[in-house]
N, C-alpha and C positions, 0 to 999 in steps of 0.2 A: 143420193139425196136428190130428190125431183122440189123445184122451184117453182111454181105455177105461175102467171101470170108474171114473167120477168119481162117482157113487152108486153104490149096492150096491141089488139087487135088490129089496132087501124096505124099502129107503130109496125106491125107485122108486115101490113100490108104495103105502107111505106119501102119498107127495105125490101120486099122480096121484086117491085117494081124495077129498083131502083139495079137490081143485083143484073139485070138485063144488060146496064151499061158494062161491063166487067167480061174483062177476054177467059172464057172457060176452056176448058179442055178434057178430055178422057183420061183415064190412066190406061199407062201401055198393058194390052190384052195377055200380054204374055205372063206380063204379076201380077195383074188383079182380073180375074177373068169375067166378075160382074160388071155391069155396067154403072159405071160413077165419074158424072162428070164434077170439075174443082178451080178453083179458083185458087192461086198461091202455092209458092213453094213447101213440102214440109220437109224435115229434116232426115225423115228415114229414106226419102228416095233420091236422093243423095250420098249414103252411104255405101264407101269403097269395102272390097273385102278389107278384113282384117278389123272391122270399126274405126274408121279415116273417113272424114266427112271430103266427098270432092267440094272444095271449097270456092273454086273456080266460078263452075257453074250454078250453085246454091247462091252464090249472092250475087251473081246477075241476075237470078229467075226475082230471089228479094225485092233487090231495086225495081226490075220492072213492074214486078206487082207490087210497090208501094206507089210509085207510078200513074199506073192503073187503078189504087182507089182513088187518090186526091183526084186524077180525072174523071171519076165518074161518081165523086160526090155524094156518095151514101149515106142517106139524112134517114132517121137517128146513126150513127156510127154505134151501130150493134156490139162490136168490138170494145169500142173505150166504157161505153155505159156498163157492157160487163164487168172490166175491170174495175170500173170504178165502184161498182155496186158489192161485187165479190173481195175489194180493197176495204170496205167500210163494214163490211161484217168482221174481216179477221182482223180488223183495227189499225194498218198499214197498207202504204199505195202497194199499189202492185203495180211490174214493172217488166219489162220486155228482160228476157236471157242475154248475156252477151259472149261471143267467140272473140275472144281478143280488143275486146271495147268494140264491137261492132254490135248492134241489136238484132236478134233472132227474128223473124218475121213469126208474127202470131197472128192466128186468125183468117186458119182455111176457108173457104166456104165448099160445101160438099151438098148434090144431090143425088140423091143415089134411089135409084130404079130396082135393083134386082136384090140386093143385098148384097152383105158384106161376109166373105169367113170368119170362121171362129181366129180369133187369133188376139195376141196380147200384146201389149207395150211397154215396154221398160227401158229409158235412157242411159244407164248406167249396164244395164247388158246391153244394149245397140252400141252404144260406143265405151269400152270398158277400160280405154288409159285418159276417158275424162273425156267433157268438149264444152262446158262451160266457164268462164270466170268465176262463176258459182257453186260451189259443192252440193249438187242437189240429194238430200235421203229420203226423199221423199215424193213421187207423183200423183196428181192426178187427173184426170181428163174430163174435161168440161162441152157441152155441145149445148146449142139456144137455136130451137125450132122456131123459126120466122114462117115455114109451111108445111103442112103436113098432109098424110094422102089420106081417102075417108077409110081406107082398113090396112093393116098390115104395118111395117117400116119400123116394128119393135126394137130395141135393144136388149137384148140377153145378156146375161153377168153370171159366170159360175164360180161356185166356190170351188176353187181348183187355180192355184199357178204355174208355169212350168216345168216340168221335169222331165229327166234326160228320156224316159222312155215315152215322152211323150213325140218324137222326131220319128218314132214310128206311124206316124199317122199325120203326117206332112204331107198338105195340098198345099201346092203355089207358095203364096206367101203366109197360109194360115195352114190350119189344122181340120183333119177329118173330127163328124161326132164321137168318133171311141177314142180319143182322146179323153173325153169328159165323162163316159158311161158311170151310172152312177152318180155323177155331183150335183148340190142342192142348185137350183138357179132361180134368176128372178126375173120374168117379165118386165119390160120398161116400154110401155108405147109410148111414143112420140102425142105432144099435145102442145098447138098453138101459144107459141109466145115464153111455153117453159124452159127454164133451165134444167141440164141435168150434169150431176157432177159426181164421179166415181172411180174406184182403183181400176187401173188399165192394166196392172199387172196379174189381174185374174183374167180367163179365156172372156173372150165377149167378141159376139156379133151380131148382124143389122139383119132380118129377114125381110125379104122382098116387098114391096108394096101391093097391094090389094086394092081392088076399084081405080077409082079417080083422084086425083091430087094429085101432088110433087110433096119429096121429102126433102127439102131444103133445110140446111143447119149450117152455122158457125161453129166450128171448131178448135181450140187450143188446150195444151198439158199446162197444167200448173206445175211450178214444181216448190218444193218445200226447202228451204235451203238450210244450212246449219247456224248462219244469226237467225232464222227464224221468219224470214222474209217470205213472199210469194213470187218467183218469176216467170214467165209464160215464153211457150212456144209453141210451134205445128209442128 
């Protein structure tokens, strides 16, 4: 589901100003071999073999980057407006995840240059004897374009989820295209100020940007709990 105008332009432009005060970083070349720089911890790269969150390090990256927004004052707060606005459609607050009564940090920020692999998400396979206070059956994954480039920076969605012979056609941390051969998909470009929110446990990936501009997004997983609530994470 694409959300058009979930910011207004000049709220766009606001945050993507603003996003300059905030310590960024690369991900390491060895897992993600495109180029994508981010803001905030997320939850899968922190995960130890076996599905065991290193917990140590994950909520110090947290705190510093909770940290790091309060100081750098991100006016509109991209982040709560979406909550609150995706809280008022399914008729209940939404609310941050919790490991132990501690809050999950939600609300990456991702720019990403070259694109992203095919590859899928699911919390319940990442971590499979559990890691929230919440039973979640349910995800989905939300991103809100504050920038966009003038061509390319799509998101792909295929109908296809995992399956075991699909580890035959493992790149890095995603998947070759024959994995997918065959499956119906659906183009998703990137457009100023929308939202987009969809199953992450089907393949999906980012292709490169075209021309000029930055693909800058907000990113957090909804997840769907069994009272029926919404809780979020990265």
């Amino acid at each position: 589901m694409r959300v058009p105008h979930f910011l207004g332009p000049a709220e766009c432009r606001a945050v993507t100003e603003a996003l300059d005060r905030l310590p960024t970083a690369p991900y390491d070349r060895g897992r993600v071999p495109t180029r994508v720089l981010r803001f905030g911890p997320a939850l899968n790269d922190h995960r130890l073999p076996g599905g065991v969150l290193d917990a140590d390090r994950y909520w110090a990256q947290a705190d510093a980057a909770r940290t790091a927004w309060d100081r750098a004052a991100v006016r509109p707060d991209a982040v709560a407006h979406a909550m609150d606005r995706i809280g008022e459609a399914w008729g209940a607050p939404v609310g941050p995840a919790t490991i132990g009564g501690r809050e999950a940090f939600g609300g990456t920020v991702r720019e990403i240059e070259t694109g992203l692999l095919m590859h899928f998400d699911d919390i319940n396979r990442e971590f499979p004897d559990g890691l929230f206070d919440q039973h979640v059956i349910g995800q989905l994954a939300f991103n809100l374009y504050v920038d966009v480039p003038s061509g390319g920076g799509a998101t792909f969605v295929w109908r296809h989820r995992w399956e075991p012979a699909d580890e035959d056609h493992r790149e890095a941390y995603g998947y070759r295209p024959g994995a997918v051969a065959g499956c119906q998909r659906v183009e998703l470009p990137p457009s100023l100020g929308a939202g987009l929110l969809f199953d992450p446990a089907h393949f999906h990936a980012v292709e490169p940007n075209r021309g000029g501009g930055r693909r800058i997004a907000f990113a957090f997983f909804l997840g769907i709990t069994t009272g029926g609530r919404l809780v979020v994470w990265s």
